[in-house]
C-alpha positions in Angstrom: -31.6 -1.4 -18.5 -31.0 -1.8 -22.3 -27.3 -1.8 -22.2 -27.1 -4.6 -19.3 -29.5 -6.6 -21.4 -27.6 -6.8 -24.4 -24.2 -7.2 -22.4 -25.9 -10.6 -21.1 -27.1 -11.6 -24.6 -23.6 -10.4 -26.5 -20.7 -12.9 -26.4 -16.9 -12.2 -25.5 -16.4 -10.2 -29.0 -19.3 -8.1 -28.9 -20.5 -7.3 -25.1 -19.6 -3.6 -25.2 -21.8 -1.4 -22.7 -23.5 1.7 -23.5 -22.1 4.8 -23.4 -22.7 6.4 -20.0 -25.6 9.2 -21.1 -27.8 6.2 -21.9 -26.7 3.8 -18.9 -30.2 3.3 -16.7 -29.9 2.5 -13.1 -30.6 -1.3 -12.6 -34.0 -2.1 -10.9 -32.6 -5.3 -9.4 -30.4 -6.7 -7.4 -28.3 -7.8 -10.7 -25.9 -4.9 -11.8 -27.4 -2.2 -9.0 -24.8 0.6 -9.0 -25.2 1.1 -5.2 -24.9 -2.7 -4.4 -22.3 -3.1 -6.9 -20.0 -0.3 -4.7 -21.1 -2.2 -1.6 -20.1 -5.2 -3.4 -16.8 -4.3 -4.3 -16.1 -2.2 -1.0 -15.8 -5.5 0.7 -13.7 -6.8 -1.5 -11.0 -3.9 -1.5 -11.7 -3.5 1.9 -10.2 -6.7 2.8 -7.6 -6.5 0.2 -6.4 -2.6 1.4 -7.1 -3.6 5.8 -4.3 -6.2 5.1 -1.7 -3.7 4.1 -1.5 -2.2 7.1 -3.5 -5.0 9.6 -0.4 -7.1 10.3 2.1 -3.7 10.9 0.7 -4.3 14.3 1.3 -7.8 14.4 4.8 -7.7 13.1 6.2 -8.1 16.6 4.0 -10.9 17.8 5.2 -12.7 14.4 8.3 -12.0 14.9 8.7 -13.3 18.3 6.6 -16.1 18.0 8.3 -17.8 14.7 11.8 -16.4 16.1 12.2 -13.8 12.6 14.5 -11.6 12.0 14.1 -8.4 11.4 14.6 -8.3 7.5 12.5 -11.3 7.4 9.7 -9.1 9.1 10.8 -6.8 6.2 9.6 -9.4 3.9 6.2 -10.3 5.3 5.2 -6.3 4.3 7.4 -6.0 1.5 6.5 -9.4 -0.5 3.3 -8.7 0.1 3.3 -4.7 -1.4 5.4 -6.1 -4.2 3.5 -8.8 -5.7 0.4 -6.6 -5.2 2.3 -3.6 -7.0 3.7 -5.9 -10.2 0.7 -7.8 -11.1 -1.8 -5.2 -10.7 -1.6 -3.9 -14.5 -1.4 -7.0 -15.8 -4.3 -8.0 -13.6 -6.7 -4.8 -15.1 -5.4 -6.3 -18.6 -7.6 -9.9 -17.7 -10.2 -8.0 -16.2 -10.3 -6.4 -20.0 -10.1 -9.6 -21.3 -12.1 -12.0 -19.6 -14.7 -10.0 -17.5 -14.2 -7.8 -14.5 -16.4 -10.2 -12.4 -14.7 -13.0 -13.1 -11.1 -11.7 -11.7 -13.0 -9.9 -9.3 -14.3 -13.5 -7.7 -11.4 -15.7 -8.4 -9.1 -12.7 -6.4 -11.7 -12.9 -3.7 -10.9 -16.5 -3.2 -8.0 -17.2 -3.5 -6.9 -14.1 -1.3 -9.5 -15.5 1.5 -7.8 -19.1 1.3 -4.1 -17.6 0.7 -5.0 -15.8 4.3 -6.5 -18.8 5.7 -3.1 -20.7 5.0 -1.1 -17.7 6.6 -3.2 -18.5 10.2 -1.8 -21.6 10.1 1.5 -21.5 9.2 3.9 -22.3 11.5 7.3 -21.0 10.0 8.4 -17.6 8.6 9.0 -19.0 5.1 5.6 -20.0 4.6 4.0 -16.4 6.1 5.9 -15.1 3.2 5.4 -17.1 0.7 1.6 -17.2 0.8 1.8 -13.0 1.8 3.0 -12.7 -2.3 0.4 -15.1 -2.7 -2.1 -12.8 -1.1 -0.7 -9.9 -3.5 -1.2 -11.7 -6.6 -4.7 -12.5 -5.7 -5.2 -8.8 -4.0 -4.1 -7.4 -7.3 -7.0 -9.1 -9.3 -9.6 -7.6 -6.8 -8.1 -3.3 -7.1 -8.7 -2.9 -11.0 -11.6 -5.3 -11.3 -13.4 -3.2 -8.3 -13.2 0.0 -10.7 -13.6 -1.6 -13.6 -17.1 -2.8 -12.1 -17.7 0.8 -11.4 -16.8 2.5 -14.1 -19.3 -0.1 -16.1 -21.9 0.0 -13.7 -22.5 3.8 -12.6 -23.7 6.6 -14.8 -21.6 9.3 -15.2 -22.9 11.7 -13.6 -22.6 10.0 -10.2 -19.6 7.7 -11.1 -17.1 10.1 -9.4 -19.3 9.8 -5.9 -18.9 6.3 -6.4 -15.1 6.6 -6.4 -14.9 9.0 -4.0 -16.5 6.4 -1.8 -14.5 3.6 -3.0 -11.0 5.7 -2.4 -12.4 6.4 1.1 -12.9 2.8 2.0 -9.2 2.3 0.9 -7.8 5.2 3.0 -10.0 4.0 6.5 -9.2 0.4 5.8 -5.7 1.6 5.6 -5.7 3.6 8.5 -7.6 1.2 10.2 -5.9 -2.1 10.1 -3.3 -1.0 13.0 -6.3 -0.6 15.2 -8.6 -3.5 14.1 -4.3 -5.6 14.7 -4.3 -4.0 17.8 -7.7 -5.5 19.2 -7.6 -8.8 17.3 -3.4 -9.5 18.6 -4.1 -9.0 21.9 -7.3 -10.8 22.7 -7.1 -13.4 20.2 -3.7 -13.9 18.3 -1.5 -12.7 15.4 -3.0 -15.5 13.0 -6.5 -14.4 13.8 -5.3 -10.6 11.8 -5.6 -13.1 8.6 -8.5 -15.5 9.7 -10.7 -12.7 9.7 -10.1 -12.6 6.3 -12.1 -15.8 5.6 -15.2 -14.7 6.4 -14.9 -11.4 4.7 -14.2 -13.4 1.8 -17.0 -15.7 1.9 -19.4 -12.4 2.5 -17.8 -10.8 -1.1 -18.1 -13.8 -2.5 -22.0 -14.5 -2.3 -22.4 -10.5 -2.4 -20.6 -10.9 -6.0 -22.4 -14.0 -7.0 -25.4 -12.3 -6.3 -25.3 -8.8 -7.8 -22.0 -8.0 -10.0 -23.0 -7.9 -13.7 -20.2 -8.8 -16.3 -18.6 -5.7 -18.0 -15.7 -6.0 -20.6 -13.9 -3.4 -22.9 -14.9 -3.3 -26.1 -11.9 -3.3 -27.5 -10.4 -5.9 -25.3 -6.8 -7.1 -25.3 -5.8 -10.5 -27.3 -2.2 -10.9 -26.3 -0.3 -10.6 -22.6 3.0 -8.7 -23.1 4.8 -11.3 -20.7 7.9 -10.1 -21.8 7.1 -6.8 -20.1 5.6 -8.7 -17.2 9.0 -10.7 -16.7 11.2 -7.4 -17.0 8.7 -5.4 -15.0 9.1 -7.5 -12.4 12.8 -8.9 -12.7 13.6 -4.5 -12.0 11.0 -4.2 -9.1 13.3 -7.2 -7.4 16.0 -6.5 -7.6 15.6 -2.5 -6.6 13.6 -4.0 -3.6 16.1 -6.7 -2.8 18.9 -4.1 -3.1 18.1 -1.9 -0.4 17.1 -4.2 1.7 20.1 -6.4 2.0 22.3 -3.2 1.7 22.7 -2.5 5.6 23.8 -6.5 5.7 26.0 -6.2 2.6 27.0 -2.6 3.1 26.2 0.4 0.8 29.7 0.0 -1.2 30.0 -3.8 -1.7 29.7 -5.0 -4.7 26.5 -7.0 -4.9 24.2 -4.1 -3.3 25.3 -2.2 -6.8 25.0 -5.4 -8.8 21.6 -5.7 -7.7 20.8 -1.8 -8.0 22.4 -1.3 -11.8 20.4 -4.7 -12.8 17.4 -2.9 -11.5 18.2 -0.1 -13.8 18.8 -2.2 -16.8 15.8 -4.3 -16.3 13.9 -0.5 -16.2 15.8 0.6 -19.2 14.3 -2.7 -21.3 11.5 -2.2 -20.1 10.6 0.4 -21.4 12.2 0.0 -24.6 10.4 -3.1 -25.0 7.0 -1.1 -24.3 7.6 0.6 -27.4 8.0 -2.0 -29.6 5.1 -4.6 -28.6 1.9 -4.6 -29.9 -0.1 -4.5 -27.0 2.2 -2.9 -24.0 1.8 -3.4 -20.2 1.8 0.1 -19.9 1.5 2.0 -22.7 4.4 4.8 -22.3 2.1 7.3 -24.1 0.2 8.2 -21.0 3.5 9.5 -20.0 3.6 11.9 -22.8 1.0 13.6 -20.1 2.6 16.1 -17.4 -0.3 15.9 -14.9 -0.7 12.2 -15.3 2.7 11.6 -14.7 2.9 14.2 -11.8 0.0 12.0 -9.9 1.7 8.3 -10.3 4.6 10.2 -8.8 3.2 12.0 -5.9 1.0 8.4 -5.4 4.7 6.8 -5.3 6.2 9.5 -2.8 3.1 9.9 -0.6 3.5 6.0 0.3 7.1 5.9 0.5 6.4 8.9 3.4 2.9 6.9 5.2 3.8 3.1 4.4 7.7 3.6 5.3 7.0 5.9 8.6 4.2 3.6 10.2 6.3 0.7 10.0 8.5 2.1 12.4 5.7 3.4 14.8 4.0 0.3 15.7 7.8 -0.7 16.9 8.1 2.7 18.6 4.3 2.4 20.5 5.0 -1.1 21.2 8.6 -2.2 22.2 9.8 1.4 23.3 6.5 2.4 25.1 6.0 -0.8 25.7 2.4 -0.7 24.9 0.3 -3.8 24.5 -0.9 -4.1 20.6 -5.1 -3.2 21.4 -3.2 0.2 22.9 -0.7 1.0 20.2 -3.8 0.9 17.7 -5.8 3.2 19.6 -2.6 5.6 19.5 -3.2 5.6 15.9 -7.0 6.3 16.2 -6.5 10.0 15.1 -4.7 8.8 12.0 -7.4 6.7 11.4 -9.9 9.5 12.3 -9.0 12.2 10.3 -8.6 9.8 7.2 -12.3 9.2 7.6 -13.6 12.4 8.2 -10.8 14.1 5.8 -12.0 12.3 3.3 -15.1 13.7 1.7 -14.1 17.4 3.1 -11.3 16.5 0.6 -13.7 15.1 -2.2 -15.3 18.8 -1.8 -12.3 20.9 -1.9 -11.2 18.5 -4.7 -14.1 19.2 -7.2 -14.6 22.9 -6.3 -11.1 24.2 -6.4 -9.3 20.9 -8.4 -6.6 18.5 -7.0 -3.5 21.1 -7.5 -4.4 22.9 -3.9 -5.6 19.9 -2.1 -2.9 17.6 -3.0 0.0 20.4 -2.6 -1.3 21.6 1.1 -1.9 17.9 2.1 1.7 16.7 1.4 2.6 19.3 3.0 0.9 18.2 6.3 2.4 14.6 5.8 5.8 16.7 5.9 5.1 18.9 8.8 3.8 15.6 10.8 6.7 13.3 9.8 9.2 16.4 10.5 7.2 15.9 14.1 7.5 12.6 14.3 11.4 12.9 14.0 10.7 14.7 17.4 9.7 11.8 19.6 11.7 10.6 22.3 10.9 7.6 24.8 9.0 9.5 27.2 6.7 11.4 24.2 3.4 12.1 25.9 0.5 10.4 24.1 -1.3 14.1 23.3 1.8 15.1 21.6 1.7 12.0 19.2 -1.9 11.9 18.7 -1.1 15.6 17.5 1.3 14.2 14.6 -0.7 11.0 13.7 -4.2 13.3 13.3 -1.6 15.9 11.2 -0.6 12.9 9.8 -4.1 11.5 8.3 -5.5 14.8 7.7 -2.5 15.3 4.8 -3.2 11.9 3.0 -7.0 12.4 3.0 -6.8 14.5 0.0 -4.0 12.7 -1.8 -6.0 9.4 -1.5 -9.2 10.6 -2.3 -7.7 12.8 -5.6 -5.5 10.0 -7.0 -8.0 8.6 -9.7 -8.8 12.1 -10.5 -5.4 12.7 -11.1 -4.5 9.9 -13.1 -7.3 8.2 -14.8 -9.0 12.1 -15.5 -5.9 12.9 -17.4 -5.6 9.5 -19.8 -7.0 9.2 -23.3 -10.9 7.7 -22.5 -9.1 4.1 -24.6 -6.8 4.0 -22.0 -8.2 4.7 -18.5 -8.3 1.2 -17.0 -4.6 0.9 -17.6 -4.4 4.1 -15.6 -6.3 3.2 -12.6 -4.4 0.1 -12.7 -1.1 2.2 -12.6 -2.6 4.3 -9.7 -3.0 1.6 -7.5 0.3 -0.3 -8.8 2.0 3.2 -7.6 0.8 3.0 -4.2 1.9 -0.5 -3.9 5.3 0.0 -5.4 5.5 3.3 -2.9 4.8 1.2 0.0 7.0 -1.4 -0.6 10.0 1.0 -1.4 9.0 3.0 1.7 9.3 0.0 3.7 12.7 -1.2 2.4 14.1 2.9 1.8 12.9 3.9 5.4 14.5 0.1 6.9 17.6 0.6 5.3 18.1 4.1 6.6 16.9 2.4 10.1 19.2 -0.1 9.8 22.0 2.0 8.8 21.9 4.6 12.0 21.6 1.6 14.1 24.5 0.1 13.2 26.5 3.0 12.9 25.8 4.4 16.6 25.1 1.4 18.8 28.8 0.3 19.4 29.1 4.0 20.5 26.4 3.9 22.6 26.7 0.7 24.0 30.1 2.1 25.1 29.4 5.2 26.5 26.8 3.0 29.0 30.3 1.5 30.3 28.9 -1.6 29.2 30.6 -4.9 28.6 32.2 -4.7 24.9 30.9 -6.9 22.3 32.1 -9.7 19.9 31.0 -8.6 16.2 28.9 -11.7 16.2 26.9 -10.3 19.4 26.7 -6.7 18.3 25.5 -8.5 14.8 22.6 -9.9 16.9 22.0 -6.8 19.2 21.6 -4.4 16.4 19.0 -6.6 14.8 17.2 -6.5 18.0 17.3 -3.0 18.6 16.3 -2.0 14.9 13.0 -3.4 16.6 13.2 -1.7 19.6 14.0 -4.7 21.9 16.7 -4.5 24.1 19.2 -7.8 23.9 19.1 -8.3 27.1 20.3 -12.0 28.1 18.9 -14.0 30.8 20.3 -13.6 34.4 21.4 -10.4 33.8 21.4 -7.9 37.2 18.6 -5.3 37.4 21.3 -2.4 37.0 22.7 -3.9 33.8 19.3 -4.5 31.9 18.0 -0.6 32.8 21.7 0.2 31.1 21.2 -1.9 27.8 17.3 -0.9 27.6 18.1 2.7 27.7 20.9 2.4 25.1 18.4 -0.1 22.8 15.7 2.5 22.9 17.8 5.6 22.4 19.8 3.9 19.6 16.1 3.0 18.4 14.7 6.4 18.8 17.7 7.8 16.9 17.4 5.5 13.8 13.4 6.4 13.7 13.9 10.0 13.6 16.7 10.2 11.1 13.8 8.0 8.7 11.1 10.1 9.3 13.0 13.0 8.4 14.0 10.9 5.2 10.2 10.5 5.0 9.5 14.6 5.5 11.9 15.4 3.0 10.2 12.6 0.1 6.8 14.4 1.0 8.4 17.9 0.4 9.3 17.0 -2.9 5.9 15.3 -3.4 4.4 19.2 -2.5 6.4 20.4 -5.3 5.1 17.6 -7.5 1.4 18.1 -6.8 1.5 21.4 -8.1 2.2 19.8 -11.7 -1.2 18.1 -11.5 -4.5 19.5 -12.6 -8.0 17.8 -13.2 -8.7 15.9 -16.6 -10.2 16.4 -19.3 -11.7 13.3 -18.8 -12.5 13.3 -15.5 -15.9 15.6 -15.9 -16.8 12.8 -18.5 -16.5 9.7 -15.6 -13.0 9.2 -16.3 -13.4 6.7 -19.0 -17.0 4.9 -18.3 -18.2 4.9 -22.0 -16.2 1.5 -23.0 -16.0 -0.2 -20.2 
């Protein structure tokens, strides 16, 4: 316990830790390694559930607050995005001014940010306090591993990961199911409520037992400059492709948006090379493997985050399953995540990451090519089939990520790489979201005037066909009231094949990104650092 002693006694200037050879476990409750991963599992866990929690409850939202469907859009992707642009800059006050500190302000203010949500009664608002919830989500991710990177010898920090990347991946996987029970017994706002709770428990859990661990060389200055520009290019790439299928692909402002996107990159990272202390430093690039792994963490979301956006629309509004039954659908997903996991974790430190992360993007391939396959009488064995293919691929890729990245950063820099780990799953997700819906949103509006007259069904205004291609981008069938039996069977078969056609076109979209990602894995190899606890001594 000698280095935890003197962190206590040390002020902010001089409260380095121990390098981890000499690190001793704690004998109390106070900076325990194993109660510090339980600790911080809670608070991830309720950070990484809500990712994927509310996928199921999209439709209830949306019917209930009358959203459309780039509005639904939002509530995933302003979430993803404010998680994905803060979460570098978050690791960088963690540095500064204590790992448990962020740790417990993100705790609450994500709890009372979810709280809000429950009670919100208009679409703006679910937004608003949704990037809300990212900002405060993002101070939880690096201050988690920062905790236990300080905290855990090294020897046994890279169990302690592994765990802590498996809680991600089944909380993941596990939101839709967890959405499924809590929509249809209780309600959609109860998929946030259940936050509070979870909150309060990480808070007194963190009060209790998290120890305060800074870097030794800890930052002085915030590069808000690069935080601005960072940010300004994530929006307006985002913003882009979503509002492409309303604007069109050619107009003017889609390409306005996408070049500012590009400039704002471009300054970015001219500006990171010129300020003292950089958001991202752009030397970690300068490493092949490194940058190989924030690129396959990038791909491998676009493929999962983009694809199950879709298939909570499919199970529900095509199948016309209630939400407790679309989750269990995605059981085997969630299942094979679980138990993929640590058989990953071994194959990972036997063999490396380069075989474990190439074979499992190709899985996600093969079961998104599969999923491109469904029609709207798929038997439910056939989909569990994809969905377990599905979940047995991104065990390995979840679990190998920090290997990947934070083993091949210079020890000084680390926490800015696990920061940039996480960031690239968020940023994935979100541009899986709004890559996947535009592509959606594109094929729907492209075949359903076709379609619709094919069924020898009543042309309609552009202002109609406007509102029925929203609709069936969902799945729904515009069906008005008081129309005959005959005529609604005709619209809800043209709705869900239009549907089915938009949904297979984006998961092949999806197949192809995690084909490239295969081919991207095979650049990554383990660390040098990574046998060392990727990066534990000055924390």
């Amino acid at each position: 316990m000698t280095s935890q002693t003197t962190l206590d006694k040390t002020g902010p200037g001089d409260d380095a830790v121990s390098a981890p050879s000499d690190r001793s476990p704690a004998s109390g409750l106070r900076g325990h390694p194993w109660f510090t991963l339980i600790t911080v599992a809670v608070g991830v866990m309720m950070v990484a559930l809500d990712g994927t929690i509310v996928a199921i409850a999209n439709p209830a939202i949306q019917k209930d607050l009358g959203a459309t469907f780039a509005q639904v859009q939002w509530i995933t992707n302003g979430y993803f995005l404010a998680l994905a642009v803060s979460l570098i800059t978050a690791g960088k006050l963690g540095d500064r001014f204590g790992h448990r500190q962020t740790f417990l302000i993100g705790v609450v203010g994500f709890a009372a940010a979810s709280g809000v949500i429950g009670l919100s009664d208009s679409i703006a608002m679910v937004v608003t306090f949704r990037v809300l919830q990212g900002l405060f989500g993002a101070l939880l991710m690096p201050a988690a591993l920062g905790l236990l990177r300080a905290t855990f010898p090294a020897e046994k920090l890279n169990m302690a990961i592994g765990i802590w990347g498996m809680v991600i991946g089944a909380s993941t996987a596990g939101g839709p199911i967890l959405g499924g029970v809590l929509v249809e017994h209780v309600n959609w706002q109860s998929v946030f409520f259940i936050n509070v709770p979870v909150g309060v428990l990480a808070l007194v859990l963190g009060v209790l037992i998290l120890l305060d661990h800074r870097a030794e060389n800890a930052p002085r200055s915030f590069d808000i400059l690069g935080i601005a520009l960072l940010s300004a290019a994530m929006f307006c790439l985002v913003w882009a492709l979503i509002k492409a299928p309303e604007w069109g692909w050619t107009d003017g402002q889609t390409w306005t948006f996408i070049a500012a996107s590009v400039l704002g990159f471009a300054l970015f990272a001219f500006w990171e090379t010129k300020v003292k202390e950089p958001l991202i430093p752009l030397a970690l690039f300068r490493s092949v493997p490194l940058s190989a792994g924030v690129v396959l963490m990038v791909l491998m979301a676009i493929a999962f985050m983009g694809g199950l956006f879709f298939v909570t629309f499919y199970l529900q509004n095509v199948h016309g399953m209630s939400p407790i039954d679309a989750g269990m659908h995605l059981l085997p997903l969630t299942g094979m995540m679980i138990v993929g996991s640590p058989l990953a974790g071994a194959m990972i430190t036997k063999l490396g990451p380069r075989v474990p992360l190439a074979g499992g993007m190709a899985a996600v391939a093969v079961a998104m090519f599969g999923m491109s396959t469904l029609e709207t009488d798929t038997g439910s064995g056939l989909m569990s089939l994809w969905f377990a293919l599905l979940g047995l691929g991104l065990a390995p890729v979840m679990v190998g990520a920090t290997e990947v990245i934070v083993g091949n950063a210079p020890m000084e820099l680390s926490g800015v790489a696990g920061g940039l780990q996480q960031a690239a799953m968020q940023i994935g997700g979100s541009l899986g979201t709004a890559v996947l819906g535009a592509v959606m949103a594109s094929k729907v509006d492209s075949d359903l005037a076709g379609n619709w007259k094919s069924a020898g069904l009543p042309e309609l205004t552009p202002t109609q066909l406007d509102q029925a291609s929203e609709a069936v981008q969902v799945g729904v069938a515009p069906v008005a009231k008081g129309t005959p039996e005959a005529v609604v069977a005709k619209i809800t078969d043209v709705a869900h094949d239009t549907f089915i056609s938009g949904m297979s076109l984006a998961s092949l979209v999806a197949a192809a990104v995690a084909g490239i990602a295969v081919l991207v894995a095979l650049l990554t190899k383990r660390g040098e650092n990574a046998e060392a606890g990727a990066g534990v001594g000055h924390i």
